[in-house]
C-alpha positions as CSV (number, residue, x, y, z in Angstrom):
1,X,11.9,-3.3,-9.4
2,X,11.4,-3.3,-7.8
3,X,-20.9,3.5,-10.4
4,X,-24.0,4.0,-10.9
5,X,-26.9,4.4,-8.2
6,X,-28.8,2.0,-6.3
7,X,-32.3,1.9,-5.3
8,X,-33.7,2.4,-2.0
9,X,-33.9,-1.3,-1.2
10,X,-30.5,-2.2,-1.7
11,X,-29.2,1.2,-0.2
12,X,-30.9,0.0,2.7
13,X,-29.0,-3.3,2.6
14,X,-25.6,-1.6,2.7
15,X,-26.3,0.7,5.3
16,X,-27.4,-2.3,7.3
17,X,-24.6,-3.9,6.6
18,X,-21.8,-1.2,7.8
19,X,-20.5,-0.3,5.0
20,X,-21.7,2.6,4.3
21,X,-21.6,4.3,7.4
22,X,-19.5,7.1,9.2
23,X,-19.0,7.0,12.8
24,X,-21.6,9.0,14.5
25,X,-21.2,11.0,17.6
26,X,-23.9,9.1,19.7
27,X,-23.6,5.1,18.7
28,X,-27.0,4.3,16.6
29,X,-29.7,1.8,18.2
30,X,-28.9,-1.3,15.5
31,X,-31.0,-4.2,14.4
32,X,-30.1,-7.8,15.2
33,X,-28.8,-7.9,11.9
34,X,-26.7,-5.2,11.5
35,X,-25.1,-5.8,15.0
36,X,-24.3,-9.3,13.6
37,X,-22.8,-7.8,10.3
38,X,-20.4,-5.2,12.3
39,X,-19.3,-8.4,14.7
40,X,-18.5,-10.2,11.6
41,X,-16.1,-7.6,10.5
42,X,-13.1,-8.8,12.6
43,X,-13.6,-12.4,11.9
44,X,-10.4,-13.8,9.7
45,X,-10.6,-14.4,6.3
46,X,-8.9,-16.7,3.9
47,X,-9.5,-16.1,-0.2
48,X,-7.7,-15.7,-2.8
49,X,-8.0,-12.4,-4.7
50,X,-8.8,-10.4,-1.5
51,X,-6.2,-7.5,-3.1
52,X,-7.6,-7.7,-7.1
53,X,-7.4,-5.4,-9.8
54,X,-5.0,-3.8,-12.2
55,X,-2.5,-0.4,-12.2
56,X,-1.2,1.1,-15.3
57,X,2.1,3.3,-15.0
58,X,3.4,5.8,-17.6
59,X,6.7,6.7,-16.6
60,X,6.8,10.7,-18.2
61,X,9.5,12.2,-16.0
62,X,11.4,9.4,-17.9
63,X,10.6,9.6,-21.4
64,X,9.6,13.5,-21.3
65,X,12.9,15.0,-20.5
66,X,13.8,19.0,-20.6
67,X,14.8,20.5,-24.1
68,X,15.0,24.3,-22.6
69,X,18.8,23.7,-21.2
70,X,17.6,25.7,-18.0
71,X,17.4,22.6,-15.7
72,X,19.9,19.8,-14.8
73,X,21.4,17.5,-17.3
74,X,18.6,14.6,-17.6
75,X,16.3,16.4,-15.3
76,X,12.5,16.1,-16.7
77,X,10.2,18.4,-18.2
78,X,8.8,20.9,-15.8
79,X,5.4,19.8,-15.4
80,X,5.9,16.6,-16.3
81,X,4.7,13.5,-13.5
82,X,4.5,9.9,-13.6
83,X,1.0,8.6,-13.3
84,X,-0.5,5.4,-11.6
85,X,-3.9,4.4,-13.0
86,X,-5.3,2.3,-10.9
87,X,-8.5,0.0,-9.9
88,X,-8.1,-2.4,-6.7
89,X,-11.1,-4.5,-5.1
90,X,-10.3,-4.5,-1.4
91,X,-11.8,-7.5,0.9
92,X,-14.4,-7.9,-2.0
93,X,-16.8,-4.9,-0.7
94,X,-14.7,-1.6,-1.3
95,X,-13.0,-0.7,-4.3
96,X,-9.9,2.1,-4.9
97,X,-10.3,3.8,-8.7
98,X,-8.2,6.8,-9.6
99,X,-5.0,8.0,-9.9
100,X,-1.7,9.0,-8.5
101,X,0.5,11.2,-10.0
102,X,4.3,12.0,-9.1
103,X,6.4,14.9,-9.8
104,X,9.9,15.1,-9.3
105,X,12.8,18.1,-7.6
106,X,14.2,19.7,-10.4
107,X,16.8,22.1,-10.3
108,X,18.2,25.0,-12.4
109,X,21.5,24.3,-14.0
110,X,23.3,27.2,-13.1
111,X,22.7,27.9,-9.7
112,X,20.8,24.7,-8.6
113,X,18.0,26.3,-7.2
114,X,14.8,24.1,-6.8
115,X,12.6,25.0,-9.3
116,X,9.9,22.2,-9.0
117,X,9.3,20.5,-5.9
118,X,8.6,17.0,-5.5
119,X,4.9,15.9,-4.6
120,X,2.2,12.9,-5.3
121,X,-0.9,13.8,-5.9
122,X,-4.5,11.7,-5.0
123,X,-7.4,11.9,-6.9
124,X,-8.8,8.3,-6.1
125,X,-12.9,7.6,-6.6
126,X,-14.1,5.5,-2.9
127,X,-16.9,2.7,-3.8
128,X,-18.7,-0.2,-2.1
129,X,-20.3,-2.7,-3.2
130,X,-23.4,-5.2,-2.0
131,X,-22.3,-7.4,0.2
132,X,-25.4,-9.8,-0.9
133,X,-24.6,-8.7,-4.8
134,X,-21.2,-7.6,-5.8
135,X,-22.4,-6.5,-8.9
136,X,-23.8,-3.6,-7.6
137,X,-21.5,-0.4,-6.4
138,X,-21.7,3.4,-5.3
139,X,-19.1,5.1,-5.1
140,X,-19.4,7.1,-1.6
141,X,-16.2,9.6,-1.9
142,X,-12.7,10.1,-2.6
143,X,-9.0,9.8,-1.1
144,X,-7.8,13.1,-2.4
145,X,-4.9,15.4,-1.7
146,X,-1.4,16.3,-2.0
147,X,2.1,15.2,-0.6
148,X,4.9,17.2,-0.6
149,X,8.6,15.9,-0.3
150,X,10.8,17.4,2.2
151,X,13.7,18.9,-0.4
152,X,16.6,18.4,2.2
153,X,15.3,14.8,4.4
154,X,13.1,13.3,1.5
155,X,10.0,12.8,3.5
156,X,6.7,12.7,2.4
157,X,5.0,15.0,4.9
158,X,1.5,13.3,4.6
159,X,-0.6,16.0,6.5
160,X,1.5,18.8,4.0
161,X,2.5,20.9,7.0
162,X,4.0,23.7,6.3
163,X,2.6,23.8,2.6
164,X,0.1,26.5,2.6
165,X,-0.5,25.8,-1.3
166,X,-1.5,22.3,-1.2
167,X,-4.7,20.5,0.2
168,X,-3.5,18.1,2.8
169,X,-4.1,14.1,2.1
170,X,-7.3,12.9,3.0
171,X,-11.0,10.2,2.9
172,X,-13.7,12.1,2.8
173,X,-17.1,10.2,3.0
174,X,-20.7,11.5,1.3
175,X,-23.6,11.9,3.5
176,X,-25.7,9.0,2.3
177,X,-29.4,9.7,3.4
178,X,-29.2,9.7,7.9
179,X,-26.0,8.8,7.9
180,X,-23.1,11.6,7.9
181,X,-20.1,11.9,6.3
182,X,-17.2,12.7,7.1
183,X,-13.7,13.8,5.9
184,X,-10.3,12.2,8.3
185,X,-7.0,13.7,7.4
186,X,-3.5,11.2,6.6
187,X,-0.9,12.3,9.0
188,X,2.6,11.7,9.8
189,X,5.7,11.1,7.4
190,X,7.2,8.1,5.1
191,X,11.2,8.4,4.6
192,X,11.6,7.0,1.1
193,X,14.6,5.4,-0.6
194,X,17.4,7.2,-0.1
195,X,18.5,9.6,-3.1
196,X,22.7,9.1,-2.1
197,X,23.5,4.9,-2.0
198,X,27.0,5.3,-0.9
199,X,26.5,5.7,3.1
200,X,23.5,2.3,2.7
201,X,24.5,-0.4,5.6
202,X,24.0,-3.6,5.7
203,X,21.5,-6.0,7.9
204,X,20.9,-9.1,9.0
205,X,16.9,-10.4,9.4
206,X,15.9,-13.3,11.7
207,X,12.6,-15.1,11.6
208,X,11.8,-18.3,13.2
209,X,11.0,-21.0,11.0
210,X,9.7,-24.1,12.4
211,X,12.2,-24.8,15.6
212,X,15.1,-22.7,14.4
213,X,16.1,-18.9,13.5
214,X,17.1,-18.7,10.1
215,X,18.6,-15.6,8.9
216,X,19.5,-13.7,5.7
217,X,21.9,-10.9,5.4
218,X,21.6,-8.3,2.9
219,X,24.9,-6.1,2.4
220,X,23.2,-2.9,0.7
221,X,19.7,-1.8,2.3
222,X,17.7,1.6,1.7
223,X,15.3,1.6,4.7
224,X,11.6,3.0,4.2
225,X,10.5,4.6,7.6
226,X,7.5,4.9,8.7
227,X,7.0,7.5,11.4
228,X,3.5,8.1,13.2
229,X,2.2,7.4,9.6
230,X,-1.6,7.9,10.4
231,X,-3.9,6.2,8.3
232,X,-7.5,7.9,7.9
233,X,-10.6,6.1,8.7
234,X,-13.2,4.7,5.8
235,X,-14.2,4.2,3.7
236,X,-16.6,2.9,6.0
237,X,-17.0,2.9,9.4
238,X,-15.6,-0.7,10.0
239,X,-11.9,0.8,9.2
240,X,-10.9,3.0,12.2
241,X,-8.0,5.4,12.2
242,X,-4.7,3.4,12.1
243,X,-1.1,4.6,13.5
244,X,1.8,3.0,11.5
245,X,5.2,3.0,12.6
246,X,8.6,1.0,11.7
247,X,10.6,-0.2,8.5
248,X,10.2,-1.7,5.2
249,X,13.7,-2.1,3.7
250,X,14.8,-2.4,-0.2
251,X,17.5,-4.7,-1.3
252,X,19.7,-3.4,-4.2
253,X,20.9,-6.4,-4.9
254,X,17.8,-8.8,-5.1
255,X,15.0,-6.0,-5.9
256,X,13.4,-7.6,-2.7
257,X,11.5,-5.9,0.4
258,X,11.9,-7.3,4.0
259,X,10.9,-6.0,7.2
260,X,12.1,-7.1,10.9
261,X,8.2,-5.6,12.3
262,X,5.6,-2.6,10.6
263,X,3.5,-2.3,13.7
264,X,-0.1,-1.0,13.0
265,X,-2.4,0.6,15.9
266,X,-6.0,0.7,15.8
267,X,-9.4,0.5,18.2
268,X,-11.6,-2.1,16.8
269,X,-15.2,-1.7,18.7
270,X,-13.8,-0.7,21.9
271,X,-10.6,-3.1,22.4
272,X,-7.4,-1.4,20.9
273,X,-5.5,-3.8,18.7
274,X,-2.0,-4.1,17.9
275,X,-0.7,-5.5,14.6
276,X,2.9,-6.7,14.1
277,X,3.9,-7.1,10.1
278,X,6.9,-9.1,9.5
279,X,8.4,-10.7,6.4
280,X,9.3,-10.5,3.0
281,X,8.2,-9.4,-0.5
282,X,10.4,-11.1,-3.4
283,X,11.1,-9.8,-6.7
284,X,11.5,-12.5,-9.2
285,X,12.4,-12.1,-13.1
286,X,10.6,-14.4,-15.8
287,X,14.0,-15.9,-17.4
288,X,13.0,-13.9,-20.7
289,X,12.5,-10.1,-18.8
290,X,14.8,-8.6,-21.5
291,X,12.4,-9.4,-23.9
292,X,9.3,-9.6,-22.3
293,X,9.8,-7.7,-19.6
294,X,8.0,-10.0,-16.9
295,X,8.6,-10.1,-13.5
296,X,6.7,-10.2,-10.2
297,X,6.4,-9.5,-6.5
298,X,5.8,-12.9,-4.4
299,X,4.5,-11.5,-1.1
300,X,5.2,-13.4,2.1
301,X,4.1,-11.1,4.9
302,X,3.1,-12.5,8.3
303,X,0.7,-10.9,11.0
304,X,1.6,-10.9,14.3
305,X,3.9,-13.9,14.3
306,X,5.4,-14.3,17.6
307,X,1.7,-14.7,18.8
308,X,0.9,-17.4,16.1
309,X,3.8,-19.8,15.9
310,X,3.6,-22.8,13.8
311,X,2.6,-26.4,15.2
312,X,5.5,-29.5,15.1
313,X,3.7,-30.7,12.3
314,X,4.0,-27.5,10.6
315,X,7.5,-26.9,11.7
316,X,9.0,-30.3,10.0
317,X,7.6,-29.4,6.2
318,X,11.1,-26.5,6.5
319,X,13.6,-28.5,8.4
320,X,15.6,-29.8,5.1
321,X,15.4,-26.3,3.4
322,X,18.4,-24.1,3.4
323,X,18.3,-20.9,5.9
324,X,17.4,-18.9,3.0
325,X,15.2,-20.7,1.7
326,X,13.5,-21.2,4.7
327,X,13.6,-17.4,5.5
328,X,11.6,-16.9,2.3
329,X,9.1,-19.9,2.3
330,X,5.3,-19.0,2.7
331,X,3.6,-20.8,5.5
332,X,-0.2,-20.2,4.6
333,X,-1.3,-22.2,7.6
334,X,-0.1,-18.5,9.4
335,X,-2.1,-15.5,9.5
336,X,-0.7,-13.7,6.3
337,X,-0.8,-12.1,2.9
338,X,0.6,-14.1,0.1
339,X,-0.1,-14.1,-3.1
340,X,1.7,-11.9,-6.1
341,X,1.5,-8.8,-8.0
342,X,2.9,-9.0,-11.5
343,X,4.8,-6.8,-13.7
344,X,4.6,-6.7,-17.7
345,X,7.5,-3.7,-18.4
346,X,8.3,-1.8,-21.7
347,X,11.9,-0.4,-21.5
348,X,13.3,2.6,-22.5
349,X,14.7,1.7,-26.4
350,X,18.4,0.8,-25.3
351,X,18.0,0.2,-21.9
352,X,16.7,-1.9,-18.9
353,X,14.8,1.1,-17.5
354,X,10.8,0.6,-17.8
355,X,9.2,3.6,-18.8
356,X,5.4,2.1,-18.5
357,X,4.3,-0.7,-17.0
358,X,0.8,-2.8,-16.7
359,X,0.8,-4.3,-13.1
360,X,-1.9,-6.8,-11.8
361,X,-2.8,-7.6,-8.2
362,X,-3.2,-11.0,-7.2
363,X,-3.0,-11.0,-3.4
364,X,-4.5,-13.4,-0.6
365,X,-5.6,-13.1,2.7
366,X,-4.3,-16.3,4.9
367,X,-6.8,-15.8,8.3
368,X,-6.5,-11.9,8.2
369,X,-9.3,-9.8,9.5
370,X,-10.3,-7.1,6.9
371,X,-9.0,-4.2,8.6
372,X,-5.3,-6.1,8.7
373,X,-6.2,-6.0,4.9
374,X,-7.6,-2.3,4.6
375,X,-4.7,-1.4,6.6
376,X,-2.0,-2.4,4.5
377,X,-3.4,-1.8,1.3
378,X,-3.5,1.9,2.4
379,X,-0.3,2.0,3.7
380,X,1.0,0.3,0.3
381,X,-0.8,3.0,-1.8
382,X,1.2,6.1,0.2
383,X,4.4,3.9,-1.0
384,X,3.4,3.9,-5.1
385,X,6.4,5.9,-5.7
386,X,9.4,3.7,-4.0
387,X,7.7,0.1,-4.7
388,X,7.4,0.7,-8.2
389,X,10.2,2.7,-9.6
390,X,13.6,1.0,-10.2
């Protein structure tokens, strides 16, 4: 397929540190200290566990079907939505706990006239913790909103233009003693999987691996576009505004995700950085999925690799591999994010078709900066729906 308050002191702490802050209009006059802290943001990090936490899925537009005969054979209930329950840790000091929810089009049988239109809704708790004690959080805000689904091109119209009933996508940041909130809209729009297979293409992916170009070519992809995605700020003020543009493509025949370059656009204290994802993320079954209904993504996704190309050394360690394997070995000496996130599935009696699943996160950051990190988990949250429905 695929809170509780703190006291003065250590509120102080953490608005020393940056990470409770919003960017104010005039820049503040900081201590030694805190200047040191913000510097330190866009340092590289390598640890394990830097993407950590747990999502539960209840798969209702599967399992709650329509019983009024009004709707399209197999259609759901109207009303009924998937939902993705969800805590994720992000670089250690910010923490994502809510839901998503997912609704469906649904169409009436005689005349097929939409009756439901499909959306995801956000109604996700923002937190930080310590940086001196991780124990300790406040949750600061919320990512909250609506998408709506273009009916006719299938995009997910992340500022909901056009939508004058639902509240567009947004972070939006408590004022936390002097420093001032703020609330920074999502914008742009996310072409999911494709709803009609039979016009997919084929395509072929180079990387370089060591000395050579290896390539893989996969006969059946289903592109996911990002377009101008813009990515709001926060939840603190070390993670700008980012613009998001290119392709992350699904495999029908492997379950795998590749991309040829997701570039990412942001200004990081004055200097405007540029971010080039490449790579792959691999879908692999336990040998007993049937039964236990195992399986997990192995991510392999490298940051701005033309600019950080591996040594000889490095290089020799993939000369006897096959091209594919090559194409899908993880070079951690790289600036990327490896690491997994597994599935435990419980199929529809009958089937192969999940209709819940427990998912854990398990992902690690390979000399990334944590904005790289903020980045993309953001981005992979607006993609719940295709990366985790077969």
């Amino acid at each position: 397929m695929r809170q509780g308050l703190f006291a003065s002191k250590t509120l102080g702490v953490l608005l020393a540190a940056g990470v409770v802050t919003a960017a104010p209009l005039v820049a503040p006059r900081l201590a030694a200290p805190a200047m040191a802290q913000q510097a330190g943001q866009d340092q590289a990090i390598s640890e394990e566990d830097i993407v950590a936490g747990t999502m539960d899925i209840q798969f209702n537009t599967r399992t709650n079907l329509d019983s009024s005969g009004d709707l399209l054979d197999n259609s759901a209930s109207l009303g009924a939505m998937d939902v993705y329950k969800f805590s994720l840790a992000v670089a250690k000091t910010s923490e994502f706990e809510g839901q998503i929810t997912r609704q469906p089009n649904l169409y009436t049988k005689t005349l097929r006239k939409l009756k439901q239109g499909a959306a995801l809704g956000f109604n996700v708790n923002l937190s930080v913790r310590n940086p001196r004690d991780l124990k300790q959080k406040k949750t600061i805000g919320k990512l909250v909103g609506g998408v709506p689904v273009d009916e006719k091109g299938g995009a997910y119209i992340l500022d909901a233009a056009g939508f004058k009933d639902v509240s567009p996508l947004r972070i939006v940041i408590d004022t936390v003693g002097q420093q001032q909130g703020f609330s920074d809209n999502f914008g742009g729009r996310i072409y999911g999987k494709a709803e009609k297979k039979d016009t997919l293409a084929g395509y072929t992916y180079k990387r370089l691996v060591g000395d050579k170009t290896v390539e893989v070519k996969v006969t059946k992809v289903d592109p996911m576009r990002f377009e101008n995605v813009q990515l709001a700020k926060g939840p603190s003020s070390a993670y700008p505004r980012c613009s998001v543009n290119g392709r992350l493509d699904y495999d029908y025949e492997t379950g795998n995700w590749l991309t040829d370059g997701i570039r990412f656009r942001y200004n990081v204290n004055g200097q405007d950085v540029e971010d080039v994802v490449t790579g792959t993320i691999k879908w692999v079954e336990d040998p007993a999925r049937a039964t236990n209904g195992k399986g997990h993504y192995e991510f392999n996704l490298r940051f701005n690799e033309d600019k950080n190309k591996p040594g000889k050394t490095e290089a020799a360690a993939f000369e006897k591999l096959s091209a594919e394997e090559a194409f899908f070995a993880v070079d951690e000496d790289l600036p990327s994010l490896t690491g997994r996130i597994d599935y435990v599935d419980t199929f529809i009696s009958g089937g192969t078709t999940p209709s819940a699943s427990k998912v854990a996160y398990h992902l690690k950051a390979n000399k990334l900066t944590r904005q790289q990190i903020m980045n993309f988990t953001k981005l992979w949250l607006l993609c719940v729906s295709p990366t985790n429905d077969e």
